[in-house]
N, C-alpha and C positions, 0 to 999 in steps of 0.2 A: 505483365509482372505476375508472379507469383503470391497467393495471398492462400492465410485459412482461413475459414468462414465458419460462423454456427447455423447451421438450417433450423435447427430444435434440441429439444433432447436427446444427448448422445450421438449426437449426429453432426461430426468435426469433418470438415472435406478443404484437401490444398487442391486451389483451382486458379486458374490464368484469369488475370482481370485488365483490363485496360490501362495503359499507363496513364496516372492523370497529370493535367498541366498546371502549372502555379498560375494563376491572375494575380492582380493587382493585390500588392498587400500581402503574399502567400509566398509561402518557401516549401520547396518541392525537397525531401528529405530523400536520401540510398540509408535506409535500415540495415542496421547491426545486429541489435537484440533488444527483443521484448521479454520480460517477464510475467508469469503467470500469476495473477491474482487470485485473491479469493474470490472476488466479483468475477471471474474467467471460470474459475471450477464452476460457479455456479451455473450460468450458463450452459455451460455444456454438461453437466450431469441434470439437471432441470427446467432447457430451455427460458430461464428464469431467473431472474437477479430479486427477489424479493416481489415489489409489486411489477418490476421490471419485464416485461415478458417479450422474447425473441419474435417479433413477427414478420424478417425481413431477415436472410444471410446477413450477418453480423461479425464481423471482421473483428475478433478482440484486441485486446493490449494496449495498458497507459503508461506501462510503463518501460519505456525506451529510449532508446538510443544512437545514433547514425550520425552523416555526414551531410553537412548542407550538398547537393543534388544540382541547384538551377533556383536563384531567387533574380528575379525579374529586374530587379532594383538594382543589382550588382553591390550591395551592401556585402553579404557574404560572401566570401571564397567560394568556389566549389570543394569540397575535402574538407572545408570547416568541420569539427568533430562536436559535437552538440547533444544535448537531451531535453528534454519537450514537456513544458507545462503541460499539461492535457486538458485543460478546463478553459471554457471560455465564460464568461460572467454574462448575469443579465443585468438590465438597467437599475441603479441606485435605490432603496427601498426605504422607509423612513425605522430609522431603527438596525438598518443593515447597511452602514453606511462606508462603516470597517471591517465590513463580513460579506464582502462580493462573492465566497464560495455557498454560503447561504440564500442570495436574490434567485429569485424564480427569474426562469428565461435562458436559462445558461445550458450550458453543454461539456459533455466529457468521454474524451477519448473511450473506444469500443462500450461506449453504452447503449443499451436500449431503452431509456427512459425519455429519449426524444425520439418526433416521426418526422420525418425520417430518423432509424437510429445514428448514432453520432459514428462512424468506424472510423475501429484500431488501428494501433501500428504492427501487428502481426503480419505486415507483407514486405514485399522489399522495398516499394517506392509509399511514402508516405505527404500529404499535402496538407500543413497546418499556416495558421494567423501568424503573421515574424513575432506578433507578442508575444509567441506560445514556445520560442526558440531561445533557448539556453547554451549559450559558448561554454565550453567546456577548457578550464583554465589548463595548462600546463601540465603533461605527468598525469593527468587521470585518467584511466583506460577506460575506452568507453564500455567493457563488461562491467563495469565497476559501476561506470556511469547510468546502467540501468537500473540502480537501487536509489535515485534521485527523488523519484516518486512515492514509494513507499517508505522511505526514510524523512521525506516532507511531511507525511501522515503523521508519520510516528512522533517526529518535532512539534506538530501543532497537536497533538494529545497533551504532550506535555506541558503547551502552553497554555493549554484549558485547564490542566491541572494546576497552574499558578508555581509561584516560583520552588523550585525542589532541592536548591543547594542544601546542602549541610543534611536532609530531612533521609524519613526510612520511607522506598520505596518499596511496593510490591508488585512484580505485574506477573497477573494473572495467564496462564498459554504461551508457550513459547514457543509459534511458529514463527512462519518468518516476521509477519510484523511488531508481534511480541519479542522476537529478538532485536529489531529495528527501535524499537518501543525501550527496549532496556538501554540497550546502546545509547539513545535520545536523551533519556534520564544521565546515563552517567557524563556525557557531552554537557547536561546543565549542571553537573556539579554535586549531584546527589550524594549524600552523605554512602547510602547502603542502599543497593538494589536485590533483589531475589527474588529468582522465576520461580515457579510452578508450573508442569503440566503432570500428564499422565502417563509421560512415555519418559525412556530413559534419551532417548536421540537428540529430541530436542533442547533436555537438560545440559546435556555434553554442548552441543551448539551452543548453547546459554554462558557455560564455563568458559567455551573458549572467547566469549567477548568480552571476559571480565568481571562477569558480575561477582557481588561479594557469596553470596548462594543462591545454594537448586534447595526446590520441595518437589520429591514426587507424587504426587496428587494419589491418595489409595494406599502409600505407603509408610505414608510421613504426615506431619500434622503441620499446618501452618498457627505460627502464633497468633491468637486471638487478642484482639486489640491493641496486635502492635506493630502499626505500618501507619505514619504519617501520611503516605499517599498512595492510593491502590488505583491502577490502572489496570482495569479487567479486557484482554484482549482477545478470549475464547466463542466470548457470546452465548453461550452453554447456559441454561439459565441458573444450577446448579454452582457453577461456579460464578455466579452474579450473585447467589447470595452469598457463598464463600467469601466473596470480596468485602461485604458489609459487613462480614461476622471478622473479619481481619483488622482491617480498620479502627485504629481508635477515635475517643471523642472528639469528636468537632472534626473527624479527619477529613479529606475530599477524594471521592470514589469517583475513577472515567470511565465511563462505559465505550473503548473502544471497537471491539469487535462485534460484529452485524450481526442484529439477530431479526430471527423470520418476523414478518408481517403481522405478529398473530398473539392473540390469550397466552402468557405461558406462567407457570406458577413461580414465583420468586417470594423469597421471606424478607419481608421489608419493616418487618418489626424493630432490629437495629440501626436503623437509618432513622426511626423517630427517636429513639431511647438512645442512640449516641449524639445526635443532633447533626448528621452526618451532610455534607454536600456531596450529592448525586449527579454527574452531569455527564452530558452527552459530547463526543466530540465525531465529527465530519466532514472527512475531504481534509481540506487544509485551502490557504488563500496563497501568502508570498514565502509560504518556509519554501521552497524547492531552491529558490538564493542560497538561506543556508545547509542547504542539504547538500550543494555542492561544495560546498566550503568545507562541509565536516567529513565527505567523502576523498577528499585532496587530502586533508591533511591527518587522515587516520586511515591509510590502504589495510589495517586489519579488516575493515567495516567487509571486504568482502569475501571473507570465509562464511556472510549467511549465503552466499551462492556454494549451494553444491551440487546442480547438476546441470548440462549445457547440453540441446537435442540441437539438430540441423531441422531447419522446415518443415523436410521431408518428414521426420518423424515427428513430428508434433502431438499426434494423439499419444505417442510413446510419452509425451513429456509432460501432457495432463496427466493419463494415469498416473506417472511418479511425482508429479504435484499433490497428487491428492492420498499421499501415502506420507501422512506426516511424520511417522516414526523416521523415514527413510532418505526424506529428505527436507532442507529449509528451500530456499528459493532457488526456482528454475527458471532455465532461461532458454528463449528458442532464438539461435543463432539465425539469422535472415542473411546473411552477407551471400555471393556463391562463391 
């Protein structure tokens, strides 16, 4: 089968790999489409996902799409249309009881934080856990169906951010998962959502899902102290203080978007003086349930796809991932 791999940095190669078989317990997937994450750019422009480092070809992509293949059990069809938790959990923690994407021990599609690393669904033939297999209701196209994952993300952001009906949202970056992130917000109900980035592209992306406004970041001023809930999805440390200087009192601040490993300078002086809650949100647990559900029943959700490469071009389809003005979410089509 045909697969792309990451050797290191900068270093993306499509190469024939063995077809693998399902055992016991496992469903053998034929790939559609994986999308390009930000944990994928990283990789392959720094061999590196944070403390993560490439030490093994590394097969990205979690976020996919396909048709059950060969499941042993004969549970599934073959041609079943389906999309794929990517996580598997480790054993039960004290304190992590209702937070299994939190337990140490676990695993996630095209990562290198396990050794062996965990590989993606970036090839054609794909072999996961039946836990990790998601039926694909009625009418949802499986292009569609590869925003299941990043829009799980973006659902459980907002469920760390606690309840948002009625309230003013702000989310900070409007890539794809800040567009994902907005969208989530207004699926729960939120009174006023409004993005900000730096760039006009993504603000247009942003408009066309609805939201009630764009700020363009350098040209425009975000109101200070007035967003009931800030969900910062840049990781920019610059716009991590932006977010606390936005926020009013008592408001709650999510730190969505990944930032490096490392010292970085952020002003957290209004986070004591508004009394503000700061909190982290990662991965996600059971939202990809709802994620199909809100993908079925809002086929707008997939104008954050705008561009679709074949395989073959793949490294064509990072670099325009990684050109945010240019593009929201890409997608590398595996089918032949």
């Amino acid at each position: 089968m045909r697969a792309v791999r990451i050797h290191g940095e900068r270093d993306l190669r499509e190469e024939e790999l063995a077809l693998p078989d399902p055992g016991p317990g496992r469903v053998r997937l034929r790939m559609a489409y994986a999308g390009i994450c930000g944990s994928d750019l990283h990789y392959f422009a720094h061999g590196a996902n944070g403390e993560y480092v490439v030490r093994e070809p590394l097969v990205p992509g979690h976020e996919v799409s396909g048709t059950v293949d060969a499941d042993p059990s004969g549970e599934l069809a073959p041609g079943t249309p389906v999309t794929v938790h990517p996580a598997t959990f480790g054993p039960s923690a004290d304190g992590l009881e209702d937070l299994p994407h939190l337990r140490p021990g676990g695993s996630y599609l095209g990562s290198a934080s396990t050794w062996p690393h965990t590989q993606g669904g970036m090839s054609e033939f794909l072999v996961v856990d039946r836990s990790m297999v998601r039926v694909l209701p009625d009418g949802l196209p499986l292009r569609t169906a590869a925003l299941a994952e990043p829009l799980a993300v973006a659902l459980h952001a907002v469920t760390v951010a606690g309840d948002v009906a009625g309230r003013r949202v702000l989310v900070s970056g409007s890539g794809p998962i800040g567009l994902l992130v907005a969208a989530a917000a207004l699926e729960r109900g939120a009174g006023e959502v409004v993005a900000t980035d730096v760039l006009p592209g993504p603000l247009e992306r942003a408009r066309a899902l609805g939201v009630h406004g764009t700020v363009r970041i350098g040209e425009q001023e975000v109101q200070r102290e007035g967003f009931d809930v800030v969900l910062e999805c840049s990781g920019v440390p610059v716009a991590v203080s932006a977010a606390l200087a936005a926020a009013r009192r008592a408001a709650v601040v999510v730190q969505v978007g990944m930032v490096p490993d490392e010292p970085r300078p952020v002003n957290l002086a209004p986070l004591v003086s508004k009394e503000l809650q700061l909190r982290g949100t990662f991965r996600f647990a059971g939202e990809i349930d709802e994620a199909v559900r809100v993908l079925a029943a809002n086929p707008a959700l997939e104008r954050v796809v705008t561009h679709e490469f074949p395989l073959a071009r793949a490294a064509e389809a990072f670099a325009v991932a990684a050109d945010s003005e240019v593009s929201g979410k890409v997608l590398v089509s595996l089918g032949s």
